[in-house]
N, C-alpha and C positions, 0 to 999 in steps of 0.2 A: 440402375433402379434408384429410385427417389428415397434421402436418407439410409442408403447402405453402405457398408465398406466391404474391402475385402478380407481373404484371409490374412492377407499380409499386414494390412493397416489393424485386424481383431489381432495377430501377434504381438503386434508394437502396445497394444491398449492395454493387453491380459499383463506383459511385461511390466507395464508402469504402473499394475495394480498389487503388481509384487506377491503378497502371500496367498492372494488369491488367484493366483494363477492355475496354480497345479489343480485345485477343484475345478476349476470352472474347464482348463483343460479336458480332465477326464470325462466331465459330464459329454463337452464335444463330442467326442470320439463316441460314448453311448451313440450319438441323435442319427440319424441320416445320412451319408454324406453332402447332400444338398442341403438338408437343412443347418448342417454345422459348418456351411464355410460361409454365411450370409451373417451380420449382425448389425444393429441399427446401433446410431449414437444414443438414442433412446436406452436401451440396451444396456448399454456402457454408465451411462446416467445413472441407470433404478442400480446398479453393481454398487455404484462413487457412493450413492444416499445410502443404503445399506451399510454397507463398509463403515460409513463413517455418524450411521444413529447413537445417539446417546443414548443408552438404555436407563443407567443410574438413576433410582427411585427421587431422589435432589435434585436432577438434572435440568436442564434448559434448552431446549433446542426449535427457537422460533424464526420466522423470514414471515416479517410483516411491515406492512406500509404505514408509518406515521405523517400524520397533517403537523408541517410544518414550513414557517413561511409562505403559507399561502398554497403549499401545494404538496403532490403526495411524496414521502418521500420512505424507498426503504433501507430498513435494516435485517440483518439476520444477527441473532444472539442464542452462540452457546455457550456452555459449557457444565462441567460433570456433580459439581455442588455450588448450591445458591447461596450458599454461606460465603464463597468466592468475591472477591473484589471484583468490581469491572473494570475492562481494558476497554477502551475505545480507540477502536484505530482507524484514523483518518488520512484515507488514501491518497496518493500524489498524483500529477500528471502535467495540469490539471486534466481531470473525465478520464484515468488510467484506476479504473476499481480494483478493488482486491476481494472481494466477496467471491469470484468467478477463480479465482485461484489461491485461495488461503489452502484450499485441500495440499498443498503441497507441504506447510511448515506449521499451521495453526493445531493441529490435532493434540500436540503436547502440552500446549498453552492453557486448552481445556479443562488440565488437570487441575491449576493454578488460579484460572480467571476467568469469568464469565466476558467472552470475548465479543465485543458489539462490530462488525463491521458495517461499512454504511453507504451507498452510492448516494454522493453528493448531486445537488443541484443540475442536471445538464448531462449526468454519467450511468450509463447502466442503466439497470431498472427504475431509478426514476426518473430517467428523459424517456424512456420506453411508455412510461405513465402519464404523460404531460405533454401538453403541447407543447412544441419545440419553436414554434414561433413567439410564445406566447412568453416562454421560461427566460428563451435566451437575452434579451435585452436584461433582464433582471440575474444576472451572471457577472457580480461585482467580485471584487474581495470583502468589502463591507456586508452585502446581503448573507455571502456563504459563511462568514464571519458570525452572523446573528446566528442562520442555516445551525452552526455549531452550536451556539450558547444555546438552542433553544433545545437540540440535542440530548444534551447535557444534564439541564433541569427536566426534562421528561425520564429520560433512564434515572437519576436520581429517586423521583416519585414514584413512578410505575414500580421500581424494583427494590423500594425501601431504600436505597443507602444515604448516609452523609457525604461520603464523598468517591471519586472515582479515578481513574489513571486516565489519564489524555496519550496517545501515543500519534503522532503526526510523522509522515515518511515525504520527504520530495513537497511539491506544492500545498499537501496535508501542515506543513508544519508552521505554513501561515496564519491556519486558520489555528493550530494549533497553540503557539505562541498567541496571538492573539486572545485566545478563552486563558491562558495561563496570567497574563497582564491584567486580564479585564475581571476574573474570578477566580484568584487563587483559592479561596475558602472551599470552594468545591473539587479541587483536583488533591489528590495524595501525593501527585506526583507531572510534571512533567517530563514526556519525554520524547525527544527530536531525532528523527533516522535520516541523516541526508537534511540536515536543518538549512535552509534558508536562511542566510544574512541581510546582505546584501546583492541585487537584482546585477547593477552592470556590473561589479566587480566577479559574479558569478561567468558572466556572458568571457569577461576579458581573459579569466584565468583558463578557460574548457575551450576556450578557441585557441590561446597560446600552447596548448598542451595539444589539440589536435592537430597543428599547422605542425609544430615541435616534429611529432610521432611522423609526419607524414616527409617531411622532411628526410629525418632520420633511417625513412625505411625506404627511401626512395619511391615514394607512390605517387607517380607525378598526377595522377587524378587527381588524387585530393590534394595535394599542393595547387593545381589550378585550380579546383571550385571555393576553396578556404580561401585563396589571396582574391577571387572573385567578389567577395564580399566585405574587401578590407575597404576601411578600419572598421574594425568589429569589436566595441559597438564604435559606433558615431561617434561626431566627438558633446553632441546633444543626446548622444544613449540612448538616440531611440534607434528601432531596429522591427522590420518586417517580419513577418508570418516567414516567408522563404528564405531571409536570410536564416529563422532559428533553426527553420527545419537543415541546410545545408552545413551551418554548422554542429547538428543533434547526429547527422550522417554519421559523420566520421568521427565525433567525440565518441559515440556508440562502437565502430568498425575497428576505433583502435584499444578497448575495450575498458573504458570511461565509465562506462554502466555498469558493466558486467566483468569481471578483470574475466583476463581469457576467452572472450567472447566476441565474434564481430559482431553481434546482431542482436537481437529479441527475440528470435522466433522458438526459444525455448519456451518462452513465458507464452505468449501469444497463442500457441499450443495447447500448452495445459488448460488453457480458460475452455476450451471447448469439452472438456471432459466435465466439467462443474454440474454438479447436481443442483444448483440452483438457480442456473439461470436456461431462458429459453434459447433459441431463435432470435427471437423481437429483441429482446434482452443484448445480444451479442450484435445484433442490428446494428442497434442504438449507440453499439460503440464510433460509430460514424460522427458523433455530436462533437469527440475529443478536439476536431480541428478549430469547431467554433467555439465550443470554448475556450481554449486558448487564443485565440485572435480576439474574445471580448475581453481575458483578462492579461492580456500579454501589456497594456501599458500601464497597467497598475504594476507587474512586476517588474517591469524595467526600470521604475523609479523606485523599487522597494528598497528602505535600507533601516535596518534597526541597530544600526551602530549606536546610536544613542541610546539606546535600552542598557543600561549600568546594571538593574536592578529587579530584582522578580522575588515575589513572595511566596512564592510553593517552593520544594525541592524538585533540580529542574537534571535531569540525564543527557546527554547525548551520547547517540551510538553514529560514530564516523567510521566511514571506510576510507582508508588509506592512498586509495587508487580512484576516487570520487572522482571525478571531474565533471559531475552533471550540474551537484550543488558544490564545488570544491572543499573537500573538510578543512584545507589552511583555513579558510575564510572563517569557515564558523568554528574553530581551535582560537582561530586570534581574537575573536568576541568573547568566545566564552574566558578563556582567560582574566579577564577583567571582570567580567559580572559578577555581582554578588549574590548569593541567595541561600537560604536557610540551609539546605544542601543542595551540595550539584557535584557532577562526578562523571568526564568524560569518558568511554572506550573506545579504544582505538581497532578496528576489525583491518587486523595487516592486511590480508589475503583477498578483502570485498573493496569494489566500488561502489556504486552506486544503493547496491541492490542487497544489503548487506541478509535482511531476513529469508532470502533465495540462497544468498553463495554461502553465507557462514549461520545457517540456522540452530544448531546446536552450541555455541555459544552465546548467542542472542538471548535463548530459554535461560541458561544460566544466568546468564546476567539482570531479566529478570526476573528471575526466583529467587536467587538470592540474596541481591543488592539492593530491589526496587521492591517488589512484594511486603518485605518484611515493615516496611513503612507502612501500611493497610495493618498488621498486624498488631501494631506497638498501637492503633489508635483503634484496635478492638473492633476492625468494620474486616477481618478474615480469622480462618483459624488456623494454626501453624502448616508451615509448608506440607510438613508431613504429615499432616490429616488431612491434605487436600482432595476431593472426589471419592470420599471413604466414606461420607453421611449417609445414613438409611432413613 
C-alpha cells in the first residue's frame, strides 16, 4: 500500500522517538488490530513536528522561503527566546542539507540560539523551488558566497540584531570563511566544523589515509579501485566527478566521515523522519551530484593558506579521525593565523561529522566558550537565563 510501513518499520520509528514511545504504544494496542499495525510516514512526521514545537511565549519557530540572489530560497528558524543570538549554520556537501536532520542534535541548541538553518542554492527545498535548469549554471562559490552575505544582512534586519555567529561544517565553511574575511563587523564569531583549507592537499591526505586503511586491512577491492585512480590528484590537481566519488567510497567505508562507521546510511535515514521537509523536498536531493560537478573545480584549486589574518573571533571544532576535510590541514593554518580570538577543539573520538558523533560536547563548547562573546556585546542574556523569558 502507497506511503505505509509496517509493524516492524512503526517499531524501529516509535524506538527513535524515544520518550514517546510508551504513549504512543499504548494508544496502539487501544485501536483495532488492523488499524494499529498500518502507519504512514505522514504519521511519523505530525509525531517529529509535535514533539519538537516550540511552545515558549518568546519563542521562534518559522520554515520560510526568502528572495535571495534572484531566487527562492528557504530557511527554518528556531529557537525558545528571541533575546537569543543567532547561529547560522551553513551546511556542507556541497547540496548535503541539514534542515531534514537537525532533529537529531539541534533541540538543545534552542535553548541558547536562535538556530537559522538554510538549504543553499541547488540543495533541498530550494532546488525543489526553482528551476534546476535555470539555477544550476549559476552554482559558483562566488554566487553562493553572495547566497550567504545576503543571508546574513536579512536575518540581521528582519530580526533586529547587530551581529550574529556564522557556523559553516564541510563545503559550508567556504562560504563561511568567506562572509568571515569579507564582513567581520557582523559576525560575533566565527566558526569552522570540518574547515576547508586547502582543496588538493585535502584530496592527497583522505586518499593516502584510504589506500593506508585498505592496505592495512587487506581489502584488496579497495586497494584495486584506489590505485585505479592513481595519482590522486593529478599532478595539475584536477580530478573527475568519479574519480572523487571512488575515492569518498572508501575514505567513508574505512570510517573517515563517520569514526566507526562504513557508510551514511545512519544519516540518510534520519532525514526521512524530518517534519519539514516533503517528498519533492527529499526528491530534489538528486541535484547533490550537479552540484558538485559544477563546483568541484573551484574546490580543487581552493587554497587559503594565504589567509594569515581575520578580524572576528574565529573557532574551529576538528575531529581527529577527519579525513573528508583532514583537521592536520586546517590545525596547521590555524596555527599561524591571527585573529582577535580563535581557539581550536579537538573532538578525539569524531570524524568528519563531529555535531552527529560527539553532540554533547559540541553544545558545551558552544555555550560556554562561544555564546558568551554575544553576551559581553549586550546582543544575549546570560547563559542561564536562556529560553526563561515570558
Amino acid at each position: 500500500m502507497k506511503n505505509r510501513v509496517t509493524r516492524t518499520t512503526l517499531g524501529w520509528i516509535l524506538q527513535l522517538l524515544a520518550c514517546l514511545a510508551v504513549p504512543a504504544a499504548a494508544q496502539a494496542q487501544q485501536e483495532e488490530p488492523e488499524k494499529a499495525a498500518v502507519r504512514t510516514f505522514d504519521d511519523a512526521h505530525d509525531i517529529m513536528r509535535e514533539a519538537r514545537r516550540i511552545t515558549s511565549p518568546n519563542g521562534i519557530e518559522e520554515l520560510r522561503a526568502v528572495e535571495i540572489g534572484g531566487i527562492k530560497q528557504w530557511i527554518s528558524v528556531r529557537g525558545r527566546d528571541r533575546r537569543n543570538p543567532i547561529l547560522l549554520f551553513i551546511h556542507g556537501g556541497p547540496a548535503s542539507t541539514e534542515m531534514p536532520v537537525n532533529w537529531l542534535y539541534q533541540g538543545a541548541w534552542e535553548d541558547y540560539f536562535t538556530v537559522v538553518q538554510w538549504d543553499q542554492r541547488g540543495a533541498g527545498k530550494t532546488a525543489a523551488s526553482n528551476d534546476t535548469a535555470a539555477v544550476t549554471p549559476t552554482i559558483t562559490i562566488d554566487r553562493m558566497t553572495a547566497d550567504g552575505e545576503e543571508l546574513v544582512a536579512h536575518l540581521l534586519q528582519h530580526y533586529g540584531k547587530r551581529k550574529l555567529f556564522v557556523m559553516g561544517h564541510s563545503w559550508g565553511t567556504v562560504i563561511g570563511l568567506n562572509i568571515a574575511r569579507k564582513h567581520p563587523e557582523q559576525l560575533h564569531a566565527y566558526i569552522g566544523m570540518g574547515q576547508v583549507i586547502n582543496g588538493p592537499e585535502n584530496e592527497r591526505v583522505g586518499y593516502a589515509f584510504a589506500l593506508r586503511e585498505a592496505r592495512r586491512s587487506g581489502n584488496t577491492q579497495a586497494v584495486s579501485e584506489l590505485e585505479a585512480i592513481a595519482p590522486y590528484p593529478g599532478p595539475d590537481g584536477a580530478l573527475s566527478f568519479q574519480q572523487v566519488l571512488a575515492q569518498r567510497k572508501w575514505v567513508i567505508y574505512f570510517g573517515g566521515l563517520t569514526a566507526g562507521r562504513t557508510n551514511f546510511d545512519y544519516e540518510q535515514n534520519a532525514r526521512l523522519l524530518s517534519p519539514e521537509y516533503s517528498a519533492g523536498d527529499h526528491a530534489a536531493g538528486a541535484s547533490v551530484g550537479a552540484t558538485l560537478v559544477q563546483l568541484l573545480p573551484g574546490l580543487t584549486r581552493l587554497d587559503y593558506r594565504n589567509v594569515t589574518r581575520l578580524e572576528c573571533p574565529i573557532f574551529l571544532v576538528a575531529g581527529r579521525r577527519d579525513y573528508e576535510t583532514p583537521s592536520q590541514i586546517a590545525a596547521a593554518w590555524f596555527a599561524k593565523l591571527r585573529a582577535p580570538v580563535k581557539r581550536l577543539f579537538w573532538f578525539e573520538h569524531s570524524a568528519h561529522m563531529m555535531h552527529l558523533e560527539q553532540p554533547g560536547k559540541l553544545l558545551i563548547h558552544l555555550v560556554r566558550d562561544i555564546r558568551p562573546l554575544a553576551e559581553r556585546a549586550g546582543d544575549a542574556a546570560p547563559a542561564d537565563q536562556a529560553g526563561v523569558a515570558e
